[in-house]
N, C-alpha and C positions, 0 to 999 in steps of 0.2 A: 470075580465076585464084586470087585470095587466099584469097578467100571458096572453092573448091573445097579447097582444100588446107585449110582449116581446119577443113568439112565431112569431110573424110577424117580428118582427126586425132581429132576429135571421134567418128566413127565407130569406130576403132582403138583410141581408151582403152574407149570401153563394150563391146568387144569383149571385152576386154582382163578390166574388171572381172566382168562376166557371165561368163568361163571359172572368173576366183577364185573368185566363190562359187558356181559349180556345182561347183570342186573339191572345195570347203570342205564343203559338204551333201554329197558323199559320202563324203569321211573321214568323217563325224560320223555317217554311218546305217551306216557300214559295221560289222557284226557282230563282237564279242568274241570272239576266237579262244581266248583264255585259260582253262586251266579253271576249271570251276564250281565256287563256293564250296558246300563238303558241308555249311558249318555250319548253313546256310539250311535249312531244311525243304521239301523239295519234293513235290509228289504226282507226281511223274513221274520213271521212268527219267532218269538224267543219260548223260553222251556214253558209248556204248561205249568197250568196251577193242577188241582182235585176237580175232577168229573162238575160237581153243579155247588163245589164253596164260592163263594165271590169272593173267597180273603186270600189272598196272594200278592205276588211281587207280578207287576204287569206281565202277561203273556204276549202283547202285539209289541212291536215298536213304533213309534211316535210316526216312523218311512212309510211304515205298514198300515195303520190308521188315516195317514192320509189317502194314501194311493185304493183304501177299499173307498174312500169319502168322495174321490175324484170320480171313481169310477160309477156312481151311482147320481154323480154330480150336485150333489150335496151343497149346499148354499154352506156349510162350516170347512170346508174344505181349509185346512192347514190348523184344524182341533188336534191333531199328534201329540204333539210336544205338551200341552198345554193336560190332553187324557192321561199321557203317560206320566208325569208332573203327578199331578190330581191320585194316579192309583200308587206310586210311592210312598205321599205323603199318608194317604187313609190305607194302605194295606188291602187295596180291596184291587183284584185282576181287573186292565181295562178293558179285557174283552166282552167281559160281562158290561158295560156300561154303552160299548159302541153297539153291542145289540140289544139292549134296551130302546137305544136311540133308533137300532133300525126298526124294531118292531113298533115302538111308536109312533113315528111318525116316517117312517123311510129315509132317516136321516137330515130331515126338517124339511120336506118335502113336500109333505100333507099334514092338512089340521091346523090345528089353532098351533104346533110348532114351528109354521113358518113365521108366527108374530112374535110369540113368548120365546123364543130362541132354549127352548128346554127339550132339556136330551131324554127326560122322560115322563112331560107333560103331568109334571109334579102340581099336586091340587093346592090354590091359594091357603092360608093356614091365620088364623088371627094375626093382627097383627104382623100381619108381610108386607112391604110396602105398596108394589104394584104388584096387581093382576090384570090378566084380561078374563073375563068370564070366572071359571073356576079354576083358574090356572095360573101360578104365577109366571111374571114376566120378568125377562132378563135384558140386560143391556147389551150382550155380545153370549156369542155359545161359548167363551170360556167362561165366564159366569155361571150360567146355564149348565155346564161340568162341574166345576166344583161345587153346585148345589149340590147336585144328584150326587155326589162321592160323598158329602158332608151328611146326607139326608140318611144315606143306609147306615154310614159310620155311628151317626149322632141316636138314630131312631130304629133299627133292625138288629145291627150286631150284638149292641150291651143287650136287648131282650133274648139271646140264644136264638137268632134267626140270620144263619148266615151262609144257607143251600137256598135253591130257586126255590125247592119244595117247600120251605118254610117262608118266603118272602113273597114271593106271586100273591098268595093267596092276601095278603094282606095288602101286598100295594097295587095288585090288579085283581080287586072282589070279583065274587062269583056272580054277585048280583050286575056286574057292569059288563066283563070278561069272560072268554071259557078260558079257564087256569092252564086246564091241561096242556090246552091248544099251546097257552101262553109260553110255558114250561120250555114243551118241547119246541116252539117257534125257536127258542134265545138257546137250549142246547146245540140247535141244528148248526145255527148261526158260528157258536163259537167255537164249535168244532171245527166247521170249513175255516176256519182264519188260522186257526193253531194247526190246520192241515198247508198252509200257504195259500190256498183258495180264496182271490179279494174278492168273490162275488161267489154269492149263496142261492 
């Protein structure tokens, strides 16, 4: 009977230890929920933001942002650092900012953004200093970034407009633009980037 009962106990502690560290190895595999460090350079899409909010912690990396800018041969080429910068400080995702830039002008490609160096061919405003035509002008396309991040932060988000569906209409009228088109152009866009796809 001794011997049984000491067979059970012996039983019940390595029971006992075999639970601990099967607990312990799965705390320790269990995945970092935390966000990801922007400062690292990554070649990959980091975690999405929300379907069509622009307010988020950057979904592209600065690696990521270049290499779709190369690939389209973009005269901003090596704007990464500078997009990703720009959407930490205003809380706005830069993926929505690099497709703005591509929708308007294919990445300063076409249009009066290969002069005014602006990511989303932002209309002059009293008192701005330069423009060319109706468009302000910038001295380099980081300039031209943190307008546009300063421009939605400053003049979109405090109004309660901070999904495409609330901002389109406003910074690309219907009278100038078709919205929908517009909409779904910059969904399409920042889908394929948050899917790892540098060309849409």
């Amino acid at each position: 009977m001794l011997r049984f009962r000491w067979f059970v106990t012996v039983l019940l502690v390595g029971m006992a230890l075999v639970l601990v560290l099967v607990s312990f190895h799965i705390v320790t595999l269990r995945p970092v929920t935390s966000a990801p460090d922007v400062s690292v350079v990554l070649s990959v899409p980091m975690a999405p933001a929300a379907a069509s909010s622009v307010i988020g912690r950057p979904s592209l990396s600065a690696h990521f942002v270049d290499a779709v800018l190369a690939a389209y041969h973009s005269p901003a080429i090596g704007l990464g650092q500078a997009m990703v910068t720009d959407s930490l400080h205003f809380g706005i995702d830069d993926a929505f900012a690099l497709a703005f830039f591509w929708h308007e002008s294919q990445f300063g490609r076409l249009g009066v953004a290969v002069t005014t160096r602006s990511l989303g061919n932002i209309v002059c405003t009293p008192g701005y200093p330069v423009c060319v035509g109706r468009f302000r002008w910038y001295a380099s396309w980081q300039a031209g970034c943190l307008d546009w991040f300063r421009l939605l932060a400053v003049e979109y988000l405090p109004r309660g407009l901070t999904t495409l569906e609330q901002i389109v209409p406003v910074y690309a009228p219907s009278s100038e633009n078709d919205v929908s088109a517009y909409i779904a152009a910059v969904l399409s866009a920042v889908s394929a980037w948050r899917s790892g796809h540098v060309e849409v």
